[in-house]
Structures are given as structure tokens and as C-alpha cells.
Steps between C-alpha positions, in 0.01 A plus 500: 500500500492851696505795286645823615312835364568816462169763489467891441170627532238803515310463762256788435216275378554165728350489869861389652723203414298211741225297324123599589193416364327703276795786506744529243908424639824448385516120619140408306592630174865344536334167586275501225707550288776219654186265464407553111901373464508250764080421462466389840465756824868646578535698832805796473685603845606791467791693708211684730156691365465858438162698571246633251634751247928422605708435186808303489775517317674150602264291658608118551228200452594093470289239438555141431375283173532140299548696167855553366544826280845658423508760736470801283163336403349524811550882463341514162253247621343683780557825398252426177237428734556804707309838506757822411518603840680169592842434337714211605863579469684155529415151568726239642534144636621521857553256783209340677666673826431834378206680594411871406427602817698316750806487333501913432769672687422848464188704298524843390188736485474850347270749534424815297360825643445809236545853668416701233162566276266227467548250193212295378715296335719413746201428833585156456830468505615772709294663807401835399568638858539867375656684736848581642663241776818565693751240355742587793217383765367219306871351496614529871173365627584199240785403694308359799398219233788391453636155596264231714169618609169375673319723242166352599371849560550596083333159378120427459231472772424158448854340428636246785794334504880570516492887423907540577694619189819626392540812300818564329431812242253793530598754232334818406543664196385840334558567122296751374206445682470160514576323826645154506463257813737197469462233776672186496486231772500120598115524460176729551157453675144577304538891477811528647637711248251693434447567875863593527483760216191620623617623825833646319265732316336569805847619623581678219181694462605562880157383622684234737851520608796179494451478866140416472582221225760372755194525757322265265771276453618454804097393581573210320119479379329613831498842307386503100646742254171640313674609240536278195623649095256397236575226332576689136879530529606205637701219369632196528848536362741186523507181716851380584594182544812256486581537175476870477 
């Protein structure tokens, strides 16, 4: 049987989503847990990883197991096993054609910038940037994102592979100080986002202009953008898929 799950979590305390030796992540304590209920080794695939210290809201995992539980079980279940900065939200039996990753359609990402007075309570879930940005700026210079883009020049160093996306939403947002970045596309690269925002601040702190972020993009890789937003602040918000 393949079970569908739904996870929110605070990723403050975990060193990213991807499993890694001697580093606490999302998909270890998830698996342990999976394994006291199913007691033998249970891999999770989840809908994509997110770095050290990103926070989702909607993360999507499935794995596959022999045991039958009602389905609202498997919620209970793992959740009992789980630290309190991992929640899972809903368990379901799906087809053995789904897959979290391949079969998403669409992810959305936010990201959280704070404009006014530092907040100790908040550095971890919203980037204490402190000081004013141009809105106006940050918001034409978005539109150059939008719709399909080589946007190997705003992913990481090291990543190979098919770096062509499509971007279909880049929102800005101001209320009282607090910016909100929404981007949703058909997928994102390893620090894609936060590449992407990064520059936008640039732009809005009018240290770089839109036409040098079209410069970069246009590069398609052979030029990097340097700037990349902190990691506190971002999160995974929803996965789309079929049914949704």
C-alpha cells in the first residue's frame, strides 16, 4: 500500500529536509518514526527537500508498506513518534502511480522579509532585514520572472541538470512592515527561491537595478547572481497536484 502524507514543520532546529549522517533532518526523524510502526526500515519521498533552517507549511511525503491501518491511524501513528516541530496533517492510501514528486503540478514558496525593528522572536521565522525597500522596484523587476526561464544563473553552483522552469506568480506584498514574497511555479532548483528573492532585495535596496537581473538571466548560468536571502523566512507552502 502507498500512503500519501501531509507534513508542517519548523525547520529552525533540523539541518534541511535530505537524510545525512550524523545531522539532524526532517526525513530521519520522519523515518524513524515510520519504522517504530512499520519495525522494519521505511524510506519517505518527499515532494522535493528544503535547506537547513526552511519551514514548511504543506510539505508532501509517500512511502509504501505491508501494514494496513485505517487511515486516520497512520496520522496518529506517526505523529506519536514525532518530535513537536514535526506535525503530520493527513495520511492517505493513494495509487501506486502516484509519486510526491513527479506527479506535483505546481509548488508554492513564500518568503518573509521584516522591514521594521529587529524581533528576537521572530529571527526564525521571518528575516529581520531592518530597513526600508522600494516595493514599487522590487515588483517591476519581478516581472522578468515570469513565465519559462533558463534560470540557471539564480540556482546553486554545483547543480547540473535541466535548469529550465516556468514561473507563473511573483507577488510582493507590504502590510505593515512585513514583506511577503509569493512564488508559485511548475518546480524550483536548490536555492532558486531564495536566489530569486535575494536579488529582488538587492533591487529594492537599489543596490542593483531590473536590468542587471535581466543581465543575469538572460546569462543563462554563464553569469551567477551572488545574492541569495537567508534561509529564515522561507517556506514551503502547498504542493498541487491532480486532485487539488
Amino acid at each position: 500500500m502507498r500512503v500519501k502524507c501531509i507534513v508542517s514543520y519548523d525547520g529552525s532546529r533540523f539541518h534541511g529536509f535530505q537524510v545525512q549522517n550524523r545531522e539532524r533532518t526532517i526525513q530521519g526523524e520522519i523515518q524513524k518514526a515510520i519504522k517504530k510502526i512499520n519495525e522494519v526500515e521505511t524510506v519517505i519521498h518527499a515532494s522535493g527537500r528544503t535547506d537547513a533552517k526552511v519551514h514548511a507549511v504543506h510539505q508532501v511525503f509517500h512511502f509504501d508498506t505491508e501494514k494496513t491501518l485505517p487511515e486516520m491511524q497512520w496520522k496518529r501513528a506517526i505523529n506519536h513518534f514525532l518530535p513537536n516541530d514535526i506535525y503530520i496533517l493527513d495520511a492517505q492510501y493513494v495509487d501506486e502511480n502516484f509519486h510526491s514528486r513527479y506527479s506535483a503540478l505546481k509548488k508554492e514558496y513564500r518568503y518573509l522579509l521584516s522591514t521594521k525593528e529587529y524581533d528576537p522572536f521572530q529571527t526564525n521565522y521571518i528575516y529581520q532585514y531592518g530597513r526600508s525597500l522600494d516595493i514599487d522596484l522590487m515588483r517591476d523587476a519581478a516581472k522578468i520572472f515570469i513565465g519559462e526561464h533558463n534560470f540557471a544563473s539564480f540556482c546553486s553552483y554545483d547543480q547540473y541538470g535541466n535548469t529550465i522552469r516556468e514561473l507563473y506568480e511573483l507577488s510582493i506584498t507590504n502590510e505593515k512592515g512585513i514583506i511577503k514574497f509569493i512564488l508559485v511555479g511548475n518546480g524550483f532548483r536548490l536555492y532558486m527561491v531564495r536566489h530569486i528573492v535575494g536579488g529582488l532585495i538587492q533591487v529594492g535596496a537599489k543596490r542593483v537595478t531590473k536590468e542587471r537581473l535581466q543581465e543575469l538571466l538572460d546569462s543563462k548560468g554563464e553569469q551567477k547572481c551572488l545574492f541569495k536571502a537567508k534561509p529564515q523566512g522561507l517556506y514551503l507552502h502547498e504542493v498541487f497536484y491532480d486532485e487539488n
